[in-house]
C-alpha positions as CSV (number, residue, x, y, z in Angstrom):
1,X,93.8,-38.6,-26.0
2,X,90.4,-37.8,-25.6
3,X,89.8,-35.9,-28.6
4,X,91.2,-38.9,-30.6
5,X,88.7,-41.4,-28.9
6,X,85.8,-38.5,-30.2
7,X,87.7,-39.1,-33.3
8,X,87.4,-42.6,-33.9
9,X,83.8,-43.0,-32.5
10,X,82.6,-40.2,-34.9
11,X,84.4,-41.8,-37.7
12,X,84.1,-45.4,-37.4
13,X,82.4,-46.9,-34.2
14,X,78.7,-44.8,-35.0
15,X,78.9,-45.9,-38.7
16,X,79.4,-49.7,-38.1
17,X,77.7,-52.2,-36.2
18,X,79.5,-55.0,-34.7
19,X,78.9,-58.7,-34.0
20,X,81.8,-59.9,-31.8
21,X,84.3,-57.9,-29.9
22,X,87.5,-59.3,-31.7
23,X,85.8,-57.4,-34.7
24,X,85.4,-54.1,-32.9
25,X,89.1,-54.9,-31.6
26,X,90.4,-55.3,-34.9
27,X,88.9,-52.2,-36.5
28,X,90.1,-49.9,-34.0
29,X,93.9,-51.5,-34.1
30,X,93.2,-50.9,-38.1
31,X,92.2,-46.9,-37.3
32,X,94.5,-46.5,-35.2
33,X,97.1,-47.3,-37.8
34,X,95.4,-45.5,-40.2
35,X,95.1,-42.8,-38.0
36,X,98.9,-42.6,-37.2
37,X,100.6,-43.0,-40.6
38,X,97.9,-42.2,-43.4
39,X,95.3,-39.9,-42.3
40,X,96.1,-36.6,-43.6
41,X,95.9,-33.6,-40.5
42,X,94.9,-30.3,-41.0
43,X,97.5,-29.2,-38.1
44,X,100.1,-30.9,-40.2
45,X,99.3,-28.6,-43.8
46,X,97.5,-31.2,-45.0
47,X,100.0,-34.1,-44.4
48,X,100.2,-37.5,-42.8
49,X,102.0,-37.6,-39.8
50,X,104.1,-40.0,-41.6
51,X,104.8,-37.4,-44.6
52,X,105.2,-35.0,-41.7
53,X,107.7,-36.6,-39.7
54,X,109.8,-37.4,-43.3
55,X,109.9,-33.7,-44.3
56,X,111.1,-33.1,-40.9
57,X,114.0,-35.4,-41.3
């Protein structure tokens, strides 16, 4: 869990700037979306978790 938090900071929370907290709020519910169904995992050859899990099936 932590090394996901690293994760998101690094790759969206340094590179933006904010105005309200709903905004912030809504861009980490986006990652973390993003993070879980599209972003493709080196642990996973290269696959989304998503495309993981199907392969699996």
């Amino acid at each position: 869990m932590e090394g996901f938090w690293g994760t998101l900071k690094c790759e969206k929370y340094y590179l933006n700037k904010y105005s309200t907290f709903e905004e912030l709020k809504k861009d980490i519910e986006d990652y973390i979306q993003f993070y879980n169904e599209k972003r493709l995992q080196k642990r996973l050859n290269g696959l989304s978790p998503l495309e993981y899990r199907a392969k699996a099936a």
